[in-house]
PyMOL Python script that loads the backbone (N, CA, C, O; Angstrom):
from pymol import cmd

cmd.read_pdbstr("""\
ATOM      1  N   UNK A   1     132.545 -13.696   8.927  1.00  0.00           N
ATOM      2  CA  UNK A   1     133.023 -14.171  10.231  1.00  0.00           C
ATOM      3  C   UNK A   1     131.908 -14.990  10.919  1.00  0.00           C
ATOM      4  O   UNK A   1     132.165 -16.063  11.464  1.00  0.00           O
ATOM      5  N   UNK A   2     130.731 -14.490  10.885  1.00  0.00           N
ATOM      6  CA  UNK A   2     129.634 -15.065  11.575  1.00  0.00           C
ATOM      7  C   UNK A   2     129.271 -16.555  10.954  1.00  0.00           C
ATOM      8  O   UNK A   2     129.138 -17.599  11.592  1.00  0.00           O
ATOM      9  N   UNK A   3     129.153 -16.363   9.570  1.00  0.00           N
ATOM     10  CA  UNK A   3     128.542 -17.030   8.397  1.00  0.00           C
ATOM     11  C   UNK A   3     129.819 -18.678   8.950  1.00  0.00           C
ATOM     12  O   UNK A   3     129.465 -19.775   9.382  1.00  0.00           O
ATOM     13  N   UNK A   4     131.350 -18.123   8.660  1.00  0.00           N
ATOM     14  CA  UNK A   4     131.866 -19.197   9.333  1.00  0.00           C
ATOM     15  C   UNK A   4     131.430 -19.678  10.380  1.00  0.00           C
ATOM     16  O   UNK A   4     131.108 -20.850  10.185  1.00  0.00           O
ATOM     17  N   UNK A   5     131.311 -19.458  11.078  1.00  0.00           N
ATOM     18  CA  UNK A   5     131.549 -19.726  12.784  1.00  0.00           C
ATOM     19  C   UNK A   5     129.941 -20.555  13.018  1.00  0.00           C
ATOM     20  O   UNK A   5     129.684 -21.345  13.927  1.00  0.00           O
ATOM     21  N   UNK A   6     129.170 -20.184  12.112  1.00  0.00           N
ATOM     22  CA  UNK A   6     128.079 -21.082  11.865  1.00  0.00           C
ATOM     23  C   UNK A   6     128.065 -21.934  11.681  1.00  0.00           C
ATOM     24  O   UNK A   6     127.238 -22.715  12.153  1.00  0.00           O
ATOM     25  N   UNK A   7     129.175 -22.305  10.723  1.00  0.00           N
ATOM     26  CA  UNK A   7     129.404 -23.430   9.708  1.00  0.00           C
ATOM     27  C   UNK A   7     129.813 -24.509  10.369  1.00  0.00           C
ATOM     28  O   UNK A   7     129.526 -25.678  10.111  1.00  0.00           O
ATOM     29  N   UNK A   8     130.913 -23.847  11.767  1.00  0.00           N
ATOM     30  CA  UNK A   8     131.915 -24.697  12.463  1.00  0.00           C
ATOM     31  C   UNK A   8     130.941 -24.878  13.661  1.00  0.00           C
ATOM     32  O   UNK A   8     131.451 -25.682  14.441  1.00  0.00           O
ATOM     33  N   UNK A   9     129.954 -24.519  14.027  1.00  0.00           N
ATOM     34  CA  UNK A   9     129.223 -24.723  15.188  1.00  0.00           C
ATOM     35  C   UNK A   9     128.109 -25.897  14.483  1.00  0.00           C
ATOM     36  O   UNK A   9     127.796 -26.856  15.188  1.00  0.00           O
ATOM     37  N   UNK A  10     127.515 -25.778  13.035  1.00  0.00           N
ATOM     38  CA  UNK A  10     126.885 -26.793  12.819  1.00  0.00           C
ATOM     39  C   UNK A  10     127.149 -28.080  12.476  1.00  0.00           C
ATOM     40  O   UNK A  10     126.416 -29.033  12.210  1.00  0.00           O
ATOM     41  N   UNK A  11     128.861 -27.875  12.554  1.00  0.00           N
ATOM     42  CA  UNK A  11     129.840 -29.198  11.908  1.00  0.00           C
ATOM     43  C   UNK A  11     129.513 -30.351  13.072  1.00  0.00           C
ATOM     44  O   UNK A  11     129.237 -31.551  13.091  1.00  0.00           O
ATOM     45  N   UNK A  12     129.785 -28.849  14.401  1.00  0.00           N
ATOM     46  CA  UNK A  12     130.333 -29.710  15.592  1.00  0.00           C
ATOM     47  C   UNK A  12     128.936 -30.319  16.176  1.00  0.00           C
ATOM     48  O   UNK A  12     128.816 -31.220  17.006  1.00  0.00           O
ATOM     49  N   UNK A  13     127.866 -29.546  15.484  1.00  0.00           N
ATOM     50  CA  UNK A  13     126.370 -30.430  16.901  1.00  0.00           C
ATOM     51  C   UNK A  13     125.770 -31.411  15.785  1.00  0.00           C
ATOM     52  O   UNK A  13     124.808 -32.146  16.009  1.00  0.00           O
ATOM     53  N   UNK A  14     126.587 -31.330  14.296  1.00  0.00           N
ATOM     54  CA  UNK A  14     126.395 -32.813  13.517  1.00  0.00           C
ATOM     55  C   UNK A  14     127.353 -34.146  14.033  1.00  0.00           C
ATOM     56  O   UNK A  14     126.859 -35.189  14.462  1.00  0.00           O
ATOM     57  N   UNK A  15     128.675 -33.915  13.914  1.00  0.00           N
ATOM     58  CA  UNK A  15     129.285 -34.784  14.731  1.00  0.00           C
ATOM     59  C   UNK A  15     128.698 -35.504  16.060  1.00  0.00           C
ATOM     60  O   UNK A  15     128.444 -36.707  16.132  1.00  0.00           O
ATOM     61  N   UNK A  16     128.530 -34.570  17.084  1.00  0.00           N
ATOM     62  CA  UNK A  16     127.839 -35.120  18.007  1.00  0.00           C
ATOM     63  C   UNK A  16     126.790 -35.717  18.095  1.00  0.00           C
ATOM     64  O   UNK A  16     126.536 -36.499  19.011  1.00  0.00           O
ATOM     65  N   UNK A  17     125.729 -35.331  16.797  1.00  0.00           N
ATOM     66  CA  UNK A  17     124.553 -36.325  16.632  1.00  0.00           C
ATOM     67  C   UNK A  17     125.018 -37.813  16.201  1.00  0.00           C
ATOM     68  O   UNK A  17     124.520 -38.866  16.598  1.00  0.00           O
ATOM     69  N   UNK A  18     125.941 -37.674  15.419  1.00  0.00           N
ATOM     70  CA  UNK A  18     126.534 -39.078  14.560  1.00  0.00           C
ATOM     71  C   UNK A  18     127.132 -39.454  15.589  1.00  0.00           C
ATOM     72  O   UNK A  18     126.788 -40.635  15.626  1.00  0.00           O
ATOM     73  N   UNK A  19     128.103 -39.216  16.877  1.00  0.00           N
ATOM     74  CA  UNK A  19     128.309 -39.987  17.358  1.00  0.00           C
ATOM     75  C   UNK A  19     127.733 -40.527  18.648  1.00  0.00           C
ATOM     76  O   UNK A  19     128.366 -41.096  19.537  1.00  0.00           O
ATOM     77  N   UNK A  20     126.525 -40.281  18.621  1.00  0.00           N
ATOM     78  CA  UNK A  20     125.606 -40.552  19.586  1.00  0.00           C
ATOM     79  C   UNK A  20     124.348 -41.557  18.775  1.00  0.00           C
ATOM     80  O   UNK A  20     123.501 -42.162  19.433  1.00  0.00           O
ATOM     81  N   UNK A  21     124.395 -41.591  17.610  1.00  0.00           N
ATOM     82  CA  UNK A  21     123.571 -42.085  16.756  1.00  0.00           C
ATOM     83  C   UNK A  21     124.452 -43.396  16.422  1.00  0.00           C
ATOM     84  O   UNK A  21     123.759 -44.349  16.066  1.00  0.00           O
ATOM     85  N   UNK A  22     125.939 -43.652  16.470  1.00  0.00           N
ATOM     86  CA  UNK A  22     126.874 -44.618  16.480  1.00  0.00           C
ATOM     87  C   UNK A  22     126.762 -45.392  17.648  1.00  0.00           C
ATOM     88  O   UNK A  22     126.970 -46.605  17.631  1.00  0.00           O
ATOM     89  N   UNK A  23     126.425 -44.727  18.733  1.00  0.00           N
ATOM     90  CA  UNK A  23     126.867 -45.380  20.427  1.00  0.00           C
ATOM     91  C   UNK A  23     125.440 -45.914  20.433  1.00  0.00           C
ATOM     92  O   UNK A  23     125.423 -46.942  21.111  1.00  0.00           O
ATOM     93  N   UNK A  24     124.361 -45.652  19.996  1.00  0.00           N
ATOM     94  CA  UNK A  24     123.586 -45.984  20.085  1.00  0.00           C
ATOM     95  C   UNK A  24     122.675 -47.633  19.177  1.00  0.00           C
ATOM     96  O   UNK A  24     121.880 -48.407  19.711  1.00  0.00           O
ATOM     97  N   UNK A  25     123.175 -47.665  17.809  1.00  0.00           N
ATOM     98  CA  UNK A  25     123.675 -48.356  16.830  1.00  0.00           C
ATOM     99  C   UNK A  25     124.139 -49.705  17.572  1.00  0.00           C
ATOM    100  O   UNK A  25     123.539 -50.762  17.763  1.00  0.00           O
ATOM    101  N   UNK A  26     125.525 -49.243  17.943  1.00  0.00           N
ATOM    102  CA  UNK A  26     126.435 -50.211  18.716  1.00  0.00           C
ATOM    103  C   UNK A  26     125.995 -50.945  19.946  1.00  0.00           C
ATOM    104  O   UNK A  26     126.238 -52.113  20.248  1.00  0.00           O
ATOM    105  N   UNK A  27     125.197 -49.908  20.700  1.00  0.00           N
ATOM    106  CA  UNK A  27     124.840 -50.652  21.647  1.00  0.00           C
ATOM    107  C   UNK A  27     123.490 -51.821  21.273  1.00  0.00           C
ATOM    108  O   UNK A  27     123.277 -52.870  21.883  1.00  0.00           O
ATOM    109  N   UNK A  28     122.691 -51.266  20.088  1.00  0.00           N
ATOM    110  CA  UNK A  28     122.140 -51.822  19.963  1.00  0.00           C
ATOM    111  C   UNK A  28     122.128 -53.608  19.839  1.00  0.00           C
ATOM    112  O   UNK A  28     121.072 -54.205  19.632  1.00  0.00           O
TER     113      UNK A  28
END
""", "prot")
cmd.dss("prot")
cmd.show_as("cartoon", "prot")
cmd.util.cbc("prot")
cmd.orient("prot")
């Protein structure tokens, strides 16, 4: 249960790096 919920918490603060690493890219 934990082991998931890890998995789905490190999915979500990778996403958010990529799409801040995109906006950033772009703005460039």
């Amino acid at each position: 249960m934990y082991f998931l919920f890890s998995i789905r918490f490190h999915g979500f603060e990778m996403s958010q790096t990529i799409f801040a690493l995109q906006k950033f890219v772009f703005e460039l």
